[in-house]
py3Dmol code that shows the C-alpha trace and the ligand (Angstrom):
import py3Dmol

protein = """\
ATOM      1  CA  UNK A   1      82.033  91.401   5.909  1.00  0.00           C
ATOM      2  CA  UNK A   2      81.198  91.154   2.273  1.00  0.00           C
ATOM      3  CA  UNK A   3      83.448  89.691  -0.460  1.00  0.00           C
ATOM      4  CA  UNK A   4      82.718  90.653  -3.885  1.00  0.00           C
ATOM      5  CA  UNK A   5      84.286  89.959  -6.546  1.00  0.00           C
ATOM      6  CA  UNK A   6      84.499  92.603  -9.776  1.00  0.00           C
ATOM      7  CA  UNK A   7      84.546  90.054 -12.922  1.00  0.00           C
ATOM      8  CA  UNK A   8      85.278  90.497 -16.284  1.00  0.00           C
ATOM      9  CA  UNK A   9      88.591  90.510 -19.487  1.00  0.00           C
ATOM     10  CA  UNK A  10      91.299  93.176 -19.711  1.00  0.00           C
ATOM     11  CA  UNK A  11      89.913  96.692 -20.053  1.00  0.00           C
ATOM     12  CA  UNK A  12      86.201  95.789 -18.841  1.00  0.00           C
ATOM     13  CA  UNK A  13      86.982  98.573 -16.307  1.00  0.00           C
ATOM     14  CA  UNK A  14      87.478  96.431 -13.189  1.00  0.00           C
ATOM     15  CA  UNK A  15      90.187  99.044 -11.603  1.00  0.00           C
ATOM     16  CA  UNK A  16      88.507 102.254 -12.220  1.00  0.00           C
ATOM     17  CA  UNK A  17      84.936 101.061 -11.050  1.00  0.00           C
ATOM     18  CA  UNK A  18      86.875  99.061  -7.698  1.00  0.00           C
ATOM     19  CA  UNK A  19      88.110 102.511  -7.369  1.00  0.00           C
ATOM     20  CA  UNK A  20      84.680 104.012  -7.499  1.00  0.00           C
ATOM     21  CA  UNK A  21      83.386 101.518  -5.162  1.00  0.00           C
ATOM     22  CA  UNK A  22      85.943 101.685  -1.913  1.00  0.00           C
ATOM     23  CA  UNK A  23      84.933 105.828  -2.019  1.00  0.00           C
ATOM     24  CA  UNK A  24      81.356 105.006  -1.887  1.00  0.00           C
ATOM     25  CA  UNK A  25      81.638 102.360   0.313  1.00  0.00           C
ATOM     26  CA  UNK A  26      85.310 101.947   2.066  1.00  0.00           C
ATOM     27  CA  UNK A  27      85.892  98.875   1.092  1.00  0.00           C
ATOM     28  CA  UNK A  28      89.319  97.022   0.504  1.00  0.00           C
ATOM     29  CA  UNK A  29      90.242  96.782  -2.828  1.00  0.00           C
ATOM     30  CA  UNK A  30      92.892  93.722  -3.153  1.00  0.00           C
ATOM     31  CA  UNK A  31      94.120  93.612  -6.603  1.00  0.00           C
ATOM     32  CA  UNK A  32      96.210  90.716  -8.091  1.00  0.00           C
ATOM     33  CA  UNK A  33      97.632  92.728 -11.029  1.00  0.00           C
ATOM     34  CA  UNK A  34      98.940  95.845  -8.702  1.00  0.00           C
ATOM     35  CA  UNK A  35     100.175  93.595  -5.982  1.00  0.00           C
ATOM     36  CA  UNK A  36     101.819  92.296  -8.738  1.00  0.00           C
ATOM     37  CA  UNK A  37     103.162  95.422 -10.572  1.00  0.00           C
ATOM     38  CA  UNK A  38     104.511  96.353  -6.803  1.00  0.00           C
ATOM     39  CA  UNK A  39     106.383  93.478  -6.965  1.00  0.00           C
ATOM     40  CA  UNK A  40     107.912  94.336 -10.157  1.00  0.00           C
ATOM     41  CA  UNK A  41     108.632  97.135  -9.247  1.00  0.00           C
ATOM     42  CA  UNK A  42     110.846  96.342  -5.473  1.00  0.00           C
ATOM     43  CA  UNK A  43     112.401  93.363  -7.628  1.00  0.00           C
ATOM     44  CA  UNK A  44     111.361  90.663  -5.608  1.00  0.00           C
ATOM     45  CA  UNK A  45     112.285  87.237  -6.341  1.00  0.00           C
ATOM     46  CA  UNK A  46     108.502  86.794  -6.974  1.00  0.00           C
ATOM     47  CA  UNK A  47     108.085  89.843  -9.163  1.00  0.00           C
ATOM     48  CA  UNK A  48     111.149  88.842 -11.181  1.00  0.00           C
ATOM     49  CA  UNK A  49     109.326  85.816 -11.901  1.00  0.00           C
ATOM     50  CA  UNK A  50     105.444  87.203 -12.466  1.00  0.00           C
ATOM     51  CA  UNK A  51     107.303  89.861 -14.879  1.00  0.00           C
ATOM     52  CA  UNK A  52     108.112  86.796 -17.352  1.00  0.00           C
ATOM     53  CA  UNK A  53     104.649  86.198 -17.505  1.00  0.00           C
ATOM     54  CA  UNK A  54     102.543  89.428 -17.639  1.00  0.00           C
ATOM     55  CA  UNK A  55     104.908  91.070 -20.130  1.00  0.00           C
ATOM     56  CA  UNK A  56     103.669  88.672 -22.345  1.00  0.00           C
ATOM     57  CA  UNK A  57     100.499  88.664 -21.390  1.00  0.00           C
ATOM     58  CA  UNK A  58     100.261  85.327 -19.909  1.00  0.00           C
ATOM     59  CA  UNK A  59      99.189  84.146 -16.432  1.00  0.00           C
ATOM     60  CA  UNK A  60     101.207  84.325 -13.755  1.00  0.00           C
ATOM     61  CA  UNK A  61     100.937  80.881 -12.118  1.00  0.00           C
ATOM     62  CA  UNK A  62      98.309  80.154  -9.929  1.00  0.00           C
ATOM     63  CA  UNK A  63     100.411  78.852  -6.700  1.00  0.00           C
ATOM     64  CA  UNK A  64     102.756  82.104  -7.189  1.00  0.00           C
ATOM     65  CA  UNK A  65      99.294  84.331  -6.860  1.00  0.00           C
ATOM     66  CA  UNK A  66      97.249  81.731  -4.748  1.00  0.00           C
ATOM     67  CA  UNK A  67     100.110  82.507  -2.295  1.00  0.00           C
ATOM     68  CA  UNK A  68     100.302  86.468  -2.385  1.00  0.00           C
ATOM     69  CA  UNK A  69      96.483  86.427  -1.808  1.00  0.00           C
ATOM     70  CA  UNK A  70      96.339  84.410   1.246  1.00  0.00           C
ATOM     71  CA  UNK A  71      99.129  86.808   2.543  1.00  0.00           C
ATOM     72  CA  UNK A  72      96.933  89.412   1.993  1.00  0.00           C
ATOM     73  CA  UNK A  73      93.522  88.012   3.075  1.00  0.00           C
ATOM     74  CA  UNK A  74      95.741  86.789   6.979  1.00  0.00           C
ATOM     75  CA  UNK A  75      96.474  90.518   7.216  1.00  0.00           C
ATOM     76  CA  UNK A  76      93.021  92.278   6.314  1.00  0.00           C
ATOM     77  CA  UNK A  77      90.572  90.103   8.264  1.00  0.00           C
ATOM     78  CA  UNK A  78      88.753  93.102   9.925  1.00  0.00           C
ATOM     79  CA  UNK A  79      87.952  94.714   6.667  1.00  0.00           C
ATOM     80  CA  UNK A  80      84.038  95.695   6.224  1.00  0.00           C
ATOM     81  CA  UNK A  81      83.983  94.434   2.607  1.00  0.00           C
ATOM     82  CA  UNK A  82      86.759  93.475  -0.009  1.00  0.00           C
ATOM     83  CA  UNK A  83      86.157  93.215  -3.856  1.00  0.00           C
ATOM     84  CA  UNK A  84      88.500  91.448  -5.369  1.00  0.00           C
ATOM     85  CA  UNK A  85      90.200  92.372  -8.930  1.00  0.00           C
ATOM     86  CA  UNK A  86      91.491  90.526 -11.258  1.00  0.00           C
ATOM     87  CA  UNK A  87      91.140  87.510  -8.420  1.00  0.00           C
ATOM     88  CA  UNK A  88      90.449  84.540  -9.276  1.00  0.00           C
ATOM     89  CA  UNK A  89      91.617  84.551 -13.163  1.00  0.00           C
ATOM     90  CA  UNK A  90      91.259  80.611 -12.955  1.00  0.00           C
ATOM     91  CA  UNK A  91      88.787  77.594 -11.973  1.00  0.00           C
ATOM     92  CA  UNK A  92      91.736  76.266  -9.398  1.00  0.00           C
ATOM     93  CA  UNK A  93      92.195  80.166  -8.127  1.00  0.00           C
ATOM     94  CA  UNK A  94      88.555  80.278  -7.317  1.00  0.00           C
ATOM     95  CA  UNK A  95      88.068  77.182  -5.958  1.00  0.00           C
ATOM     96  CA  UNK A  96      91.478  77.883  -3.225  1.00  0.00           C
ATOM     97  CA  UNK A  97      89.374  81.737  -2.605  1.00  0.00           C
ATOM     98  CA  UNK A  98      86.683  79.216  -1.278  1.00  0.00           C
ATOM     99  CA  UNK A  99      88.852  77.415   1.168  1.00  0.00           C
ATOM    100  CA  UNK A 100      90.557  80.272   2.445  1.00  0.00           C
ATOM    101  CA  UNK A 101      86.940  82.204   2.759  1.00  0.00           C
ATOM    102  CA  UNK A 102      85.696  79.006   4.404  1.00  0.00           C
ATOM    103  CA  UNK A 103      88.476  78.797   6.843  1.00  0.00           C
ATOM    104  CA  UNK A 104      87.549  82.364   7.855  1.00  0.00           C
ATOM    105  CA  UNK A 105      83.440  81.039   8.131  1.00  0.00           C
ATOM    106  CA  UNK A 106      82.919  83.392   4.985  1.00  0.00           C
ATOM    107  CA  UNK A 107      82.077  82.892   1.081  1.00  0.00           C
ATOM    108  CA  UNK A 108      81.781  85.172  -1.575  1.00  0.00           C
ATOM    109  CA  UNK A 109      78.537  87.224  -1.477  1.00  0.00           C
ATOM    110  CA  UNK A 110      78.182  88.359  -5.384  1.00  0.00           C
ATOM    111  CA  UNK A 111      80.153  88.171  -8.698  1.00  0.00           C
ATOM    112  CA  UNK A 112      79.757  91.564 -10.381  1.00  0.00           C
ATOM    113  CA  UNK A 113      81.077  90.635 -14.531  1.00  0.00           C
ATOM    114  CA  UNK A 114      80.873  93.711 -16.744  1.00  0.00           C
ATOM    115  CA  UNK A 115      80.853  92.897 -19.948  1.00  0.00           C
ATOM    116  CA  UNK A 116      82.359  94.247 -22.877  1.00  0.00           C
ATOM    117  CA  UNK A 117      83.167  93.729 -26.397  1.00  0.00           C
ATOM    118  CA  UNK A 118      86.936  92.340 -27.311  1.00  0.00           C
ATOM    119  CA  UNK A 119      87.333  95.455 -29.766  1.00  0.00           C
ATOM    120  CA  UNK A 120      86.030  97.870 -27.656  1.00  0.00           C
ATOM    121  CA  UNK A 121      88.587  96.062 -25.183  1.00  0.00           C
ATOM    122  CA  UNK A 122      91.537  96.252 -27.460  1.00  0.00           C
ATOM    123  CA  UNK A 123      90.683  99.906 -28.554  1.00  0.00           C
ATOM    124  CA  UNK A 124      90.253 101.088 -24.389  1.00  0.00           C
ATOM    125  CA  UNK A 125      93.576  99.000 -23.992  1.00  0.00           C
ATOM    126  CA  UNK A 126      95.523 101.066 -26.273  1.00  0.00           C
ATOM    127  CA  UNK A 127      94.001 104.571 -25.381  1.00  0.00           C
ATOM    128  CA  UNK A 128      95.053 103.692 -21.781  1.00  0.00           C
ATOM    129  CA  UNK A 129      98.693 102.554 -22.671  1.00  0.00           C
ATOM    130  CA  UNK A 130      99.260 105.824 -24.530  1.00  0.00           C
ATOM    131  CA  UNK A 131      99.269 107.464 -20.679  1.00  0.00           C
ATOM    132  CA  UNK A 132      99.214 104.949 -18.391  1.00  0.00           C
ATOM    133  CA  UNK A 133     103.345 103.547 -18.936  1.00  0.00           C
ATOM    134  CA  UNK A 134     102.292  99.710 -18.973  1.00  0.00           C
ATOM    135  CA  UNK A 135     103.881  97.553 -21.375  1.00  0.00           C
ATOM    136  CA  UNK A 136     101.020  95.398 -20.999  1.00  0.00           C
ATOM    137  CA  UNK A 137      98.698  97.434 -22.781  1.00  0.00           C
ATOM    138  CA  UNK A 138     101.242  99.106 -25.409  1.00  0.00           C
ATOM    139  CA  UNK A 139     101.067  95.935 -27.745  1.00  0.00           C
ATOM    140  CA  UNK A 140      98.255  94.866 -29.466  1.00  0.00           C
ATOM    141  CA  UNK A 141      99.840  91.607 -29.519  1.00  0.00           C
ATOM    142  CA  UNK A 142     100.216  91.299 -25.944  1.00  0.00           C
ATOM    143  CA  UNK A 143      96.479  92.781 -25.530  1.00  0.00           C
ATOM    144  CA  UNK A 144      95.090  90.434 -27.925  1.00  0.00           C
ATOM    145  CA  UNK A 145      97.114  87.543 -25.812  1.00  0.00           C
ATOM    146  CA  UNK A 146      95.640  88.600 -22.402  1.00  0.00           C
ATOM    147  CA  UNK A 147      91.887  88.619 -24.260  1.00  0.00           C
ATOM    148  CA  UNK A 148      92.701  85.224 -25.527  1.00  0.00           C
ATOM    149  CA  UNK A 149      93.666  84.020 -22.095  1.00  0.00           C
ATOM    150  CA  UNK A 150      90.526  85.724 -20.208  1.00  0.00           C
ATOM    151  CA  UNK A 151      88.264  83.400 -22.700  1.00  0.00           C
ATOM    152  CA  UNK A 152      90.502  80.236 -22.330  1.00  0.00           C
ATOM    153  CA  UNK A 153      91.048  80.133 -18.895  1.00  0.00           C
ATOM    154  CA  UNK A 154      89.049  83.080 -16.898  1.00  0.00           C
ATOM    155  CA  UNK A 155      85.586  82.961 -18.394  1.00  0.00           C
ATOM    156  CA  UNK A 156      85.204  79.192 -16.844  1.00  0.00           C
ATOM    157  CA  UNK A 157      85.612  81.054 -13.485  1.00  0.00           C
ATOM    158  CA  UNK A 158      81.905  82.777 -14.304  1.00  0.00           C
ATOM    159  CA  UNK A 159      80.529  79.366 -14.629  1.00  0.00           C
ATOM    160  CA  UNK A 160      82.154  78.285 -11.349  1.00  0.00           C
ATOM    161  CA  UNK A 161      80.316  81.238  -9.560  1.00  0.00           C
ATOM    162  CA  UNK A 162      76.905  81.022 -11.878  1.00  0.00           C
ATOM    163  CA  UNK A 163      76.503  77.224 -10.432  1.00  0.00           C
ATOM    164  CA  UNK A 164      76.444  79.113  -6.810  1.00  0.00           C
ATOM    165  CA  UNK A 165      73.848  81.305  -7.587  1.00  0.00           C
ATOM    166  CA  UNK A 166      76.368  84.654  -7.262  1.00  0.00           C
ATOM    167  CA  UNK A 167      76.502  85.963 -10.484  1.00  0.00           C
ATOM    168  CA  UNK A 168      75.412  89.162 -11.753  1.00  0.00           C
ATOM    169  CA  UNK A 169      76.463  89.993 -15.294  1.00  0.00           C
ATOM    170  CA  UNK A 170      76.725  94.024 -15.900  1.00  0.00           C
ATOM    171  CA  UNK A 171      77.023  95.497 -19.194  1.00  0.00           C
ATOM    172  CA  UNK A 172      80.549  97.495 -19.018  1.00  0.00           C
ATOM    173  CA  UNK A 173      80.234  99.743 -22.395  1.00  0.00           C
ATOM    174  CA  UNK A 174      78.698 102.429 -21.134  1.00  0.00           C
ATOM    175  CA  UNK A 175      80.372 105.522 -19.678  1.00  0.00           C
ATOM    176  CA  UNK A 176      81.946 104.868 -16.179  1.00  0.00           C
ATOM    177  CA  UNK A 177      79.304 106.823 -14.400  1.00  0.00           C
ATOM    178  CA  UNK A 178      76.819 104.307 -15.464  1.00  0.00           C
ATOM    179  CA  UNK A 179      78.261 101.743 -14.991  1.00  0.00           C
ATOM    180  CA  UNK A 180      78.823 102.531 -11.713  1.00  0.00           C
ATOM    181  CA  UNK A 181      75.123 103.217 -11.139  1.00  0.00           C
ATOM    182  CA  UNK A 182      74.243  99.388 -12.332  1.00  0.00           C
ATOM    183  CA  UNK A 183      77.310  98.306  -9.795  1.00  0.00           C
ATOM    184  CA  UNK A 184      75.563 100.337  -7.132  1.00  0.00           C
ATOM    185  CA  UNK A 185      71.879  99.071  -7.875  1.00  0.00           C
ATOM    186  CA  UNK A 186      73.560  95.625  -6.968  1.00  0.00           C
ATOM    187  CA  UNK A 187      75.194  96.742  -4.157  1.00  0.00           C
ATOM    188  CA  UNK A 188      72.609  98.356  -2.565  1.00  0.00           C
ATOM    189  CA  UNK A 189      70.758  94.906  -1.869  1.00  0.00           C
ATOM    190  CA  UNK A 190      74.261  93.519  -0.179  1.00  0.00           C
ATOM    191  CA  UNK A 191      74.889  96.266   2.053  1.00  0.00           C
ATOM    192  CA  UNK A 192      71.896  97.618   4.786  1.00  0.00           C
TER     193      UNK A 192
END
"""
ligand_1 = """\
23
LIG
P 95.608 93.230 -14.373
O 96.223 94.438 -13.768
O 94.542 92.611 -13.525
O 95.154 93.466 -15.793
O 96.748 92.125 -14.453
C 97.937 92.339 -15.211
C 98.660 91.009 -15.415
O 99.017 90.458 -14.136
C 97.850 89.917 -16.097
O 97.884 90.012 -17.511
C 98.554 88.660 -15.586
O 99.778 88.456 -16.260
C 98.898 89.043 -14.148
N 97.832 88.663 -13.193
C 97.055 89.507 -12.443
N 96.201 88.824 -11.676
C 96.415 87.513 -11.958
C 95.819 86.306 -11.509
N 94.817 86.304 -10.630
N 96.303 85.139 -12.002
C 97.310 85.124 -12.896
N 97.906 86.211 -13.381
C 97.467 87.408 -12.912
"""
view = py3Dmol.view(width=600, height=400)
view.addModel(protein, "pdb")
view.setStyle({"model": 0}, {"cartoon": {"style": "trace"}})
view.addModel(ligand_1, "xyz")
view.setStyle({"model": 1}, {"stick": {}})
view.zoomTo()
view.show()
């Protein structure tokens, strides 16, 4: 099985390019922010409380998410490959993805962070809250807070991975179809 993780702040086009990735390759895509959003939306106690959080842009705390993940890592274990999205957003989220990996005698093959410029970000944001209906990315304020709080507290999470010798930064501001074709050029030496 290979674990990847797709890296990288608000509107770097994580989503759309795990999309991409699970039709080329059928892998599972497990993402925090949708798990979370399907929370919201059943009204669970635990979406009640994330909601607090992501409509202002914040994180949602790290045992609340730590917890939903494991859930959904117990249930998937025969998966071929899973990238992760918008998993770990923190130093203490990656460093509990290790100990569940290692309890399952796996570790995270590559760290895939597209990279993108924080107006390009805010300006991709907006176009995409015009149609897509989140609240999240109808603000600029809130927008500008969840950019904020990928440098703050995410981008440490690179360093965490660079120090293990799995990360792979991709520029992200080119149009999604090549993008994908760096992604691919990476995954093509992880997958026979
Ligand atoms: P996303 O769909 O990945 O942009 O996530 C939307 C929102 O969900 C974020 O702004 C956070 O409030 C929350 N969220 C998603 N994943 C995480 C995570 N791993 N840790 C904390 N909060 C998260």
């Amino acid at each position: 099985m290979i674990n990847l993780i797709l890296f990288g702040p608000p509107g770097s086009g994580k989503g759309t390019q795990a999309e991409n990735i699970v039709k080329k390759y059928s892998f599972l895509h497990i993402s925090t922010g949708d798990l979370l959003r399907e929370e919201m939306k059943n009204e669970t106690k635990l979406g009640l409380k994330a909601k607090n959080f992501m409509d202002k842009g914040d994180l949602v705390p790290d045992e609340v998410v730590i917890g939903m993940l494991e859930d959904k890592l117990r249930n998937n274990q025969q998966a071929k490959g899973i990238i992760f999205d918008g998993f770990p957003r923190t130093v203490n989220q990656a460093k509990a993805l290790d100990r569940m990996l290692e309890t399952l005698n796996k570790s995270i093959d590559r760290v895939l962070s597209l990279k993108v410029n924080d107006e390009v970000l805010v300006e991709r944001l907006l176009k995409r809250g015009a149609i897509s209906g989140r609240a999240d990315d109808r603000n600029e304020s809130v927008i500008r807070n969840r950019i904020e709080k990928y440098w703050n507290k995410t981008s440490p999470v690179a360093e965490y991975y660079d120090s293990k010798c799995v990360l792979m930064e991709i520029p992200g501001e080119g149009s999604i179809g090549e993008t994908f074709e760096l992604l691919c050029g990476q995954l093509e030496m992880l997958v026979e």
